[in-house]
C-alpha positions as CSV (number, residue, x, y, z in Angstrom):
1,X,0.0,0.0,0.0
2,X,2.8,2.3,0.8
3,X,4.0,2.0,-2.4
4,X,1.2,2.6,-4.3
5,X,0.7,6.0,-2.2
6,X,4.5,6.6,-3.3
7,X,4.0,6.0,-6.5
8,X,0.6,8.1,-7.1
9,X,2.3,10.9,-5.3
10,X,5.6,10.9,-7.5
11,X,2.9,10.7,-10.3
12,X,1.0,13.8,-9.5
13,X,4.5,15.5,-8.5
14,X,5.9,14.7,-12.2
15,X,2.5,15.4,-13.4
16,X,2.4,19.3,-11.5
17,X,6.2,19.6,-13.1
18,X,4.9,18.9,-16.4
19,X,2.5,21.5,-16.2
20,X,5.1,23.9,-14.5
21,X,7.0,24.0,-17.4
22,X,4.9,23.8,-20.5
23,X,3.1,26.5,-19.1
24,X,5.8,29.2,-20.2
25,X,4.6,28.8,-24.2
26,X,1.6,28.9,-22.8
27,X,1.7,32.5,-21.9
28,X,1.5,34.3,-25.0
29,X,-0.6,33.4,-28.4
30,X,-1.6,35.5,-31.2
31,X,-2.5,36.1,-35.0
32,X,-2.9,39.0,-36.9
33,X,-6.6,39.8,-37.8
34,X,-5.5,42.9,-39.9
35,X,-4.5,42.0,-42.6
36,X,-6.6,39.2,-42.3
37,X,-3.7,36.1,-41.8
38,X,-3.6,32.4,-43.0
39,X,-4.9,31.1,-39.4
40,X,-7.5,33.6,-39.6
41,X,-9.1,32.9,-42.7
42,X,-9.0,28.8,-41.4
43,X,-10.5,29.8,-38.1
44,X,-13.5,32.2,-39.8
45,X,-13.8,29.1,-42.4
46,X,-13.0,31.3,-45.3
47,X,-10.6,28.6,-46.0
48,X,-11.1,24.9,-45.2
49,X,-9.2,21.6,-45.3
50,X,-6.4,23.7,-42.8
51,X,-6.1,20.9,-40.2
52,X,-5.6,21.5,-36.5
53,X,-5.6,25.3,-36.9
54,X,-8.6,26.1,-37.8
55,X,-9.1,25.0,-33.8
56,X,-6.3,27.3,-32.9
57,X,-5.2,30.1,-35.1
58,X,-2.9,31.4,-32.3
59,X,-0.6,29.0,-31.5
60,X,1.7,29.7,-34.5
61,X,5.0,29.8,-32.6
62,X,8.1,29.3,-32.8
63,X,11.6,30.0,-32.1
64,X,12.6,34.1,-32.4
65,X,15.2,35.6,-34.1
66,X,14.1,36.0,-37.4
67,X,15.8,36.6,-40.1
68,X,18.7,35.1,-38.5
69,X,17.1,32.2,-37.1
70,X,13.5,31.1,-36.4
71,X,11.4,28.6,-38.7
72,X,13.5,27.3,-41.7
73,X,12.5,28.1,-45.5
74,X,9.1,26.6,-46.6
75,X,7.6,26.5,-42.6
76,X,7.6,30.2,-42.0
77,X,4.3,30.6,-42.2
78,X,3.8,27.5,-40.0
79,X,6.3,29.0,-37.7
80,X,8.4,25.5,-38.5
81,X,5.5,23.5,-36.8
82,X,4.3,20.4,-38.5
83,X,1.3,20.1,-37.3
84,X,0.3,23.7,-39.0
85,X,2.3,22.7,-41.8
86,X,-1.4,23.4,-44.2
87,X,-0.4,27.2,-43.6
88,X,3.0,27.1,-45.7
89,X,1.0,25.2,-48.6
90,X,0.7,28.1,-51.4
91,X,-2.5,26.7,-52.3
92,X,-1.4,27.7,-55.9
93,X,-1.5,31.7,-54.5
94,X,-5.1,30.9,-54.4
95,X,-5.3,32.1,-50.7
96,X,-8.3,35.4,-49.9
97,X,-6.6,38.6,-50.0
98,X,-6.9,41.8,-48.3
99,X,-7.2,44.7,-50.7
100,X,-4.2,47.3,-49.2
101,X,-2.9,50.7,-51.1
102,X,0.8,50.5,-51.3
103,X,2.3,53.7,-49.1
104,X,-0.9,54.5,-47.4
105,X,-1.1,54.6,-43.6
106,X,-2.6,51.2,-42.0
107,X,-3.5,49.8,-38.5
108,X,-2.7,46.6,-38.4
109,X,-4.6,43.9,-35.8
110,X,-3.6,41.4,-33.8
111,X,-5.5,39.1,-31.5
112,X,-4.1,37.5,-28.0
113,X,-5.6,35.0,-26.3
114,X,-3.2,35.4,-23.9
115,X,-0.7,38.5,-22.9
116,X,3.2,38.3,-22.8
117,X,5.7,40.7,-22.2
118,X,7.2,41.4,-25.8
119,X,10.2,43.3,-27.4
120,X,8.4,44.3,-30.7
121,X,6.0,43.5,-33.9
122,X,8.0,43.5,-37.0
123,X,6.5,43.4,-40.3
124,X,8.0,42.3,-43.4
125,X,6.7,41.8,-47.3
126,X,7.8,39.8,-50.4
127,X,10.1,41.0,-53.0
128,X,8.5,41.8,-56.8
129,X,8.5,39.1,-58.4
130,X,7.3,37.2,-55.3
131,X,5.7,33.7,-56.6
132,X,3.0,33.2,-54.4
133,X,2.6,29.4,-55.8
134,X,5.6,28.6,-53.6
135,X,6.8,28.4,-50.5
136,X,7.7,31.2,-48.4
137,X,11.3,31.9,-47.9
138,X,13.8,34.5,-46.8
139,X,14.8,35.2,-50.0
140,X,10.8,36.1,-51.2
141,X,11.0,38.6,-48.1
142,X,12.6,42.4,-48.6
143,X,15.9,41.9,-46.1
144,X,14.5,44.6,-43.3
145,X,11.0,44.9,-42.0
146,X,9.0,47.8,-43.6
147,X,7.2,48.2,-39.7
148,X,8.7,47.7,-36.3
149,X,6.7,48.5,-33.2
150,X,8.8,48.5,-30.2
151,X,7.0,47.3,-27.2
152,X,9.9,47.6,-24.5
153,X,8.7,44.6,-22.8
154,X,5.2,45.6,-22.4
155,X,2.1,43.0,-22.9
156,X,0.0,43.8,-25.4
157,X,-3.6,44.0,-24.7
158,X,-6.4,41.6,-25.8
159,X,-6.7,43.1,-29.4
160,X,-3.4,44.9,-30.2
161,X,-3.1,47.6,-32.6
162,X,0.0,49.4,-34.2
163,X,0.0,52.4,-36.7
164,X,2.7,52.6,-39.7
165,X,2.9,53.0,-43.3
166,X,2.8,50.5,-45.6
167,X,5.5,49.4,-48.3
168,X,5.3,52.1,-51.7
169,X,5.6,51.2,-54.9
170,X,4.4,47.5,-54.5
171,X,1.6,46.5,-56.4
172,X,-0.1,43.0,-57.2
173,X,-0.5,40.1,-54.8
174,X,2.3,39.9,-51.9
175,X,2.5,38.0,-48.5
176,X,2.8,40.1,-45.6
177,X,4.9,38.6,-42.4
178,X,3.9,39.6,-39.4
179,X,6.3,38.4,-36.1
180,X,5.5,38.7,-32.4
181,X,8.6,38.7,-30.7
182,X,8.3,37.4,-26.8
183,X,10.6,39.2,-24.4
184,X,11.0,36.4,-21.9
185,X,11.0,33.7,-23.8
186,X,13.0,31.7,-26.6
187,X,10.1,31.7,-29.4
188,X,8.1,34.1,-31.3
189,X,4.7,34.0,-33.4
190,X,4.4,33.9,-36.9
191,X,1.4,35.4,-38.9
192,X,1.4,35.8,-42.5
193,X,-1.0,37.4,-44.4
194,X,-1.8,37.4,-48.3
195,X,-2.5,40.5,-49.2
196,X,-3.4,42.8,-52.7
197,X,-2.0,45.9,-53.5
């Protein structure tokens, strides 16, 4: 009997650990809303057939540092998880688009489902030329962000908002990049968003 009483308590200790420390990811999720991203079109069911995140649009994450490191070529938009590996499939660049006007002012949305202390929103678009029946890569993106919100650590509220100008002189369909960057933690989130200029 002892044993057994051991045993459950080791259990439940391991299990309490466990939750301890997958809890940090936990913290913070998100997905931009505006422009509307990939895990938002699954999760209003303008898109189907996207898997498990149509369940959870805000769990993209991955590790930060981007461009340097995070997700690998071809799973950016997945944030290099498998399981949300429908968001990196082009869909032969058939993926709904939000009509934007290249160099006008835009707010751009994003929606937590849970707050974290963050260093900044960065905001990057494809190259002309871009073929959106591919895979995303680095070498799709412009090299520096054309937005970056500095959040010096701060939490963003429930539905976050930041003000900048978008890219001139692009026109056509593009892929916006949107990246959460957590302040306390190793990972980041990944939203990208097809978009029409």
């Amino acid at each position: 009997m002892r044993k057994r009483i051991t045993a459950a308590v080791v259990g439940l200790g391991l299990g309490g650990a466990a939750m301890f420390f997958t809890g940090g990811s936990a913290q913070g999720h998100g997905f931009s809303t505006d422009p509307a991203s990939r895990q938002a079109n699954c999760a209003d069911g303008k898109v189907t057939g996207c898997g498990a995140i149509e369940n959870e649009p805000q769990s993209v994450e991955g590790p930060k540092g981007f461009p340097e490191a995070g997700p690998e070529d071809g799973s950016i938009c997945a944030g290099g998880n498998e399981s949300f590996k429908e968001l990196d499939d082009p869909r032969g660049g058939d993926w709904p688009a939000t009509e934007l006007k290249a160099g006008a002012d835009h707010t751009f949305k994003w929606s937590m489902t849970a707050m974290h202390s963050t260093t900044d929103f960065k905001f990057y678009v494809t190259k002309d030329g871009w073929d959106p029946g591919k895979k995303l890569t680095r070498a799709d993106l412009e090299p520096k962000p054309f937005l970056t919100v500095d959040m010096n650590g701060e939490k963003p509220p429930a539905e976050w908002t930041g003000k900048g100008q978008l890219p001139e002189g692009k026109s056509g369909r593009h892929l916006i990049l949107g990246v959460w960057t957590i302040a306390d933690t190793a990972n980041a989130f990944y939203s990208c968003s097809d978009v029409k200029f």
